[in-house]
C-alpha positions in Angstrom: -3.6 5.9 50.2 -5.9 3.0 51.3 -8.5 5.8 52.8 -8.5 7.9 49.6 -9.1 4.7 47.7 -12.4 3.7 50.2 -13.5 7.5 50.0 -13.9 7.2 46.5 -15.0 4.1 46.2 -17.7 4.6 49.3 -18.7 8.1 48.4 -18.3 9.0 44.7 -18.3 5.8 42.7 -20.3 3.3 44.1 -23.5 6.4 44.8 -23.1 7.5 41.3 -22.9 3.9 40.1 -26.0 2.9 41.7 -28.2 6.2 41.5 -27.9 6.0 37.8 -28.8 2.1 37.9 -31.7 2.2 40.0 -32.6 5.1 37.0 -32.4 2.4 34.7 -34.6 0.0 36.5 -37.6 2.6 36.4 -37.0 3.5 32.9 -37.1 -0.3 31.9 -40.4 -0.5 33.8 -41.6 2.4 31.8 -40.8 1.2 28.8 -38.4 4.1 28.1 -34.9 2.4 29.2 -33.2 1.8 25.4 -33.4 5.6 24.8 -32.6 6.9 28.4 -29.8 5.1 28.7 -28.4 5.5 25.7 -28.8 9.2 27.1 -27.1 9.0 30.3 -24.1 6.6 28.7 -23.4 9.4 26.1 -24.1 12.4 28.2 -23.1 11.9 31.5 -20.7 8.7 32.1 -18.9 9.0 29.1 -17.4 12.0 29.2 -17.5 11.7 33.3 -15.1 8.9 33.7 -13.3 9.5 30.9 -12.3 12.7 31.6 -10.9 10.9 35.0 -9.1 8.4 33.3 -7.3 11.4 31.0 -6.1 13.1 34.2 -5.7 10.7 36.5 -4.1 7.6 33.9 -3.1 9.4 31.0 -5.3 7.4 28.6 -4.2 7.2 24.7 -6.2 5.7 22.5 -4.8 4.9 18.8 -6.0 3.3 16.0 -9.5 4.4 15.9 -9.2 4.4 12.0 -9.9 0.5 12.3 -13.3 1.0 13.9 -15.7 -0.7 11.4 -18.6 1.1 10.5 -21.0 -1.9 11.1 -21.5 -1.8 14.9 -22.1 -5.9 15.2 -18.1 -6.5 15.7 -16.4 -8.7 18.4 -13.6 -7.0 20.0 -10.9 -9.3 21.2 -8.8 -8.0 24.2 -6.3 -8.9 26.7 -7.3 -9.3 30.2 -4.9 -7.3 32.2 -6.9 -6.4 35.1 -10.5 -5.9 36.4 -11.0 -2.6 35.6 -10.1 -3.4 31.9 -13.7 -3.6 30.7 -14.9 -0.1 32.4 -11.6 1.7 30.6 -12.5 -0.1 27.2 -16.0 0.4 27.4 -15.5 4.2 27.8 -13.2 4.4 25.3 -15.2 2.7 22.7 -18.1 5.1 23.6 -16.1 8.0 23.4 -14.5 7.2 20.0 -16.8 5.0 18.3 -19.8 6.4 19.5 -21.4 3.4 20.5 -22.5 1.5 23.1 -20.5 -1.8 23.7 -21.3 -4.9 25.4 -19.1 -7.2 27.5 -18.9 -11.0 27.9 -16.9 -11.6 31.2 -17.0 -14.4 34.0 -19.3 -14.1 36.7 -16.3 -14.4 39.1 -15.8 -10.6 37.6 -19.4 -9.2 39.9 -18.4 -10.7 43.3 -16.4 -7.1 43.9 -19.2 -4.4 44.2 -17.4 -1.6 43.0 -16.2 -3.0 40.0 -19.5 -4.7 39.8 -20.8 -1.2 39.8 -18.5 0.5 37.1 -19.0 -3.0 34.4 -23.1 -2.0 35.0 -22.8 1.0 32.7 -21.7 -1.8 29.8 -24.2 -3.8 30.6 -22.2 -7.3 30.7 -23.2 -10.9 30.1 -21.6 -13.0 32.4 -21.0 -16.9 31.8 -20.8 -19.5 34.6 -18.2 -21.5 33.4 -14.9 -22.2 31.5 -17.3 -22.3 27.7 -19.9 -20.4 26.9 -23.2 -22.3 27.8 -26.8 -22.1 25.1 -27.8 -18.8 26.7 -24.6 -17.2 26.7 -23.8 -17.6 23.0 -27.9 -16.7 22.2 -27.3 -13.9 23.8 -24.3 -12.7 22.2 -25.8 -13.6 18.9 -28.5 -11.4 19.3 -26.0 -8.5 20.5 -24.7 -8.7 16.9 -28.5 -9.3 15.0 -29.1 -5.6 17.0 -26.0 -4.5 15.5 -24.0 -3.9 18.6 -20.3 -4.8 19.6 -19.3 -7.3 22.1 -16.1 -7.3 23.6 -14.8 -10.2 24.6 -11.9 -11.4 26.6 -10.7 -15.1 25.9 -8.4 -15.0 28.8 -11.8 -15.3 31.3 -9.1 -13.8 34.5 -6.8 -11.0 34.2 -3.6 -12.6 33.4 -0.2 -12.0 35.6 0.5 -8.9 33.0 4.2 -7.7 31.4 2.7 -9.1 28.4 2.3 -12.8 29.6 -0.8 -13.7 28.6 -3.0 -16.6 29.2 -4.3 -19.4 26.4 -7.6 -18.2 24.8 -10.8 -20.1 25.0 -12.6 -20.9 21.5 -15.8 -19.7 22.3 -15.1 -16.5 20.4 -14.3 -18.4 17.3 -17.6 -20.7 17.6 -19.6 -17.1 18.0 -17.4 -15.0 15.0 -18.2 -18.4 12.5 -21.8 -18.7 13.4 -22.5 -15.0 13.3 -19.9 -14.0 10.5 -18.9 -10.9 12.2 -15.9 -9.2 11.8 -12.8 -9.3 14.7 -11.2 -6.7 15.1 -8.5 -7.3 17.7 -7.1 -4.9 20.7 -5.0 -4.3 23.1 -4.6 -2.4 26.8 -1.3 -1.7 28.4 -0.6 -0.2 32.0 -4.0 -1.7 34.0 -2.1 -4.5 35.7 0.3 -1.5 37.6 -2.7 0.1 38.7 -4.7 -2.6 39.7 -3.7 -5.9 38.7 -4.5 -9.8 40.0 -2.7 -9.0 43.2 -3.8 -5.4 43.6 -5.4 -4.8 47.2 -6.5 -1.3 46.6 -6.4 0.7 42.7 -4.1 2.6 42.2 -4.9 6.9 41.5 -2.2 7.2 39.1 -0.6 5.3 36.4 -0.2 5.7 32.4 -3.0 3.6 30.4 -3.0 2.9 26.2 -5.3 1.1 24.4 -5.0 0.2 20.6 -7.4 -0.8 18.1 -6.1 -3.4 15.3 -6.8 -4.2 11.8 -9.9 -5.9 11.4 -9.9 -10.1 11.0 -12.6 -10.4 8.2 -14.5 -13.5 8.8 -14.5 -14.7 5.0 -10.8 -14.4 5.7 -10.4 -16.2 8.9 -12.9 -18.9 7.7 -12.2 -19.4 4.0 -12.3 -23.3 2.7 -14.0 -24.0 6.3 -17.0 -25.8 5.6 -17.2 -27.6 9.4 -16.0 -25.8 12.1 -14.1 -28.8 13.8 -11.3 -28.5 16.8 -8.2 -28.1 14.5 -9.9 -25.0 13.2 -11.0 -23.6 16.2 -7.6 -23.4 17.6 -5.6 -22.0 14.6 -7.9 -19.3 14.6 -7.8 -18.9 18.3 -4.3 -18.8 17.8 -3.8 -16.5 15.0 -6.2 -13.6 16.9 -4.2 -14.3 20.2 -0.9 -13.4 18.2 -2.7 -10.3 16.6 -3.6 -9.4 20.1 -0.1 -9.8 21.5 1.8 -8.4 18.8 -0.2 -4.7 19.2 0.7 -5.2 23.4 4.3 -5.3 22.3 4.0 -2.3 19.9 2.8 -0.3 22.6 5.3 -1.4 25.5 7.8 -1.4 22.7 6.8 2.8 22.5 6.5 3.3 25.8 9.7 2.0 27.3 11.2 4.2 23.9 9.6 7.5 25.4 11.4 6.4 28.9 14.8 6.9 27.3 14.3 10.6 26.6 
């Protein structure tokens, strides 16, 4: 199993991975990168990988009827495993037809391959525990360019069975300043095929990822006129319950279908 795993990472993944960045480096120089890539995303690593995840994981996706039509949303997911942001990515690209972007921890690029895969999303990675100036500029002007960022408030994938880790409030400091909506998700089954103790992934396993109802931010902010500590958390707090409460839905169906 170990050799299959390093034959596809060596040979397939990691080549394809870095042919198709080293593409995007010339096509930046050129001036042409915004509409290239948004070519190769949509017509080659899209539906690529996730026709692999289909076959190889199983991947359902529900709840696609609570994509917002206004493309400057913050996603809030668990943080099951690394591969989480790949699988989401894909997924949002496939049924959403856009192009997502990722906040994760720099931690996240020390492993190449996964390194490799998170490229295609184009991440922002933050140094620390909070989000520093840059960071949250930069995710601002994600939203002003009308795209999504997905963000994981757990910062490490968290031991999985549904325990989750306490959110940071960066999220809530970027959804108040920029007034965009939250629209919170979930992603079952990572942590079995390649969770925090995971030496090598997994080629098989059953993945679902589910879409919530969207958190308007007039909603989630009404009465605030300071956005002070005691605010921050309850509103950390609320999406992290949102968040866990679709997890449970889908473990609560999956362990249903087991019975039959």
């Amino acid at each position: 199993m170990s050799e299959k795993n390093d034959f596809i990472t060596r040979f397939l993944l990691e080549p394809l991975n870095n042919s198709i960045f080293g593409l995007r480096q010339v096509t930046k120089k050129f001036g042409y990168f915004k509409a290239i890539d948004g070519l190769l995303l949509r017509s080659i690593e899209e539906p690529l990988f996730y026709n692999i995840l289909k076959q190889n994981y199983h991947l359902e996706v529900s709840g696609q009827g609570f994509l917002p039509k206004e493309k400057g949303t913050i996603y809030i997911s668990n943080f099951q495993s690394q591969l989480d942001p790949f699988i989401i990515g894909v997924s949002l690209m496939h049924y959403g037809k856009i192009i997502p972007q990722h906040v994760l921890p720099l931690a996240l690029g020390v492993d190449s391959m996964i390194m490799n895969l998170v490229r295609m999303n184009q991440a922002i990675f933050i140094r620390n525990a909070e989000m520093d100036e840059e960071a949250l500029n930069l995710c601002s002007n994600v939203l002003v360019e009308d795209r999504p960022l997905i963000i994981y408030p757990e910062l490490n994938p968290n031991p999985g069975n549904g325990k989750m880790l306490p959110f940071t409030l960066d999220f809530v400091r970027l959804a108040y300043i920029s007034g965009a909506t939250i629209i919170p998700m979930a992603i079952l089954g990572t942590d079995r095929v390649y969770g925090p103790k995971s030496k090598i992934i997994s080629l098989k396993g059953n993945i679902k990822i589910r879409f919530g109802e969207p958190l308007e931010n007039k909603k989630l902010f009404s009465n605030t006129r300071t956005l002070d500590y005691r605010t921050l958390e309850k509103v950390s707090k609320k999406v992290q319950r949102k968040v866990k409460n679709i997890w449970s839905d889908l473990w609560a169906e999956e362990e249903e279908k087991k019975r039959y």
